[in-house]
TORVEXFI-898350 format. One record per residue (C-alpha): x, y, z; residue in three letters. Coordinates in steps of 0.5 Angstrom, whole numbers. Layout:
N
X	Y	Z	ALA;
...
//
This chain:
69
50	12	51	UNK;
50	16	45	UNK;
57	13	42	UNK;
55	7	44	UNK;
48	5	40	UNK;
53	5	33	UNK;
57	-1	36	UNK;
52	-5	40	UNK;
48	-5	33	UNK;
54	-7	29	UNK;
56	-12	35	UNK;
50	-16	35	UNK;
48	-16	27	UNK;
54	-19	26	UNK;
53	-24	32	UNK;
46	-25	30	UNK;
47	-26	22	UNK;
53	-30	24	UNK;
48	-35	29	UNK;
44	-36	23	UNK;
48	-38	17	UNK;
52	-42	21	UNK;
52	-47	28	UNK;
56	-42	32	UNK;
50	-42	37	UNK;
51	-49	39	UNK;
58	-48	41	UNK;
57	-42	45	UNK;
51	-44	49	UNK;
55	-50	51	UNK;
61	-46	52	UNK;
56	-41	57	UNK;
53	-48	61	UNK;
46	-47	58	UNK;
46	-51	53	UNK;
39	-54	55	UNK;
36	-47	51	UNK;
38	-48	44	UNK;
31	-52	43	UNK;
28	-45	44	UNK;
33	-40	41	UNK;
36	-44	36	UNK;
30	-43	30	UNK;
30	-38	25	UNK;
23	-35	28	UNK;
27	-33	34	UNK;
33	-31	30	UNK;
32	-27	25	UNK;
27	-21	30	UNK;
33	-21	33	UNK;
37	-19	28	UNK;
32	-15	24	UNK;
32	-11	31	UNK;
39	-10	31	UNK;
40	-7	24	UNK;
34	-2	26	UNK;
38	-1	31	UNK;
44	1	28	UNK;
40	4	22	UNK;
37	9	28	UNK;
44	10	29	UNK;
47	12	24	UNK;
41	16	22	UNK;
43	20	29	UNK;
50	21	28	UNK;
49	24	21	UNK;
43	28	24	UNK;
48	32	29	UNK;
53	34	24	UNK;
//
């Protein structure tokens, strides 16, 4: 798990960032079938914790990685 929490981060930041700043999550919630949640999900006060969350995510890794070397 250790080498993992880095990409994770970064993946879904990127995703995140990528959702809030264009109609991307419309496209593939109906690619997944599940369009029907996008009233929920689709709103900044969703969003943006989630990114928030993953840039934490990532700055603990970081911080990780720099620590064990």
């Amino acid at each position: 798990m250790k080498g993992r929490l880095l990409p994770v981060g970064l993946g879904g930041a990127g995703l995140a960032a990528v959702c809030c700043l264009t109609p991307f999550l419309p496209w593939l919630f109906s690619l997944l079938g599940i369009s029907g949640a996008l009233g929920y999900v689709y709103r900044d006060d969703v969003l943006l914790p989630i990114l928030a969350g993953f840039l934490i995510l990532t700055g603990y890794a970081l911080w990780r990685r720099r620590r064990t070397k």
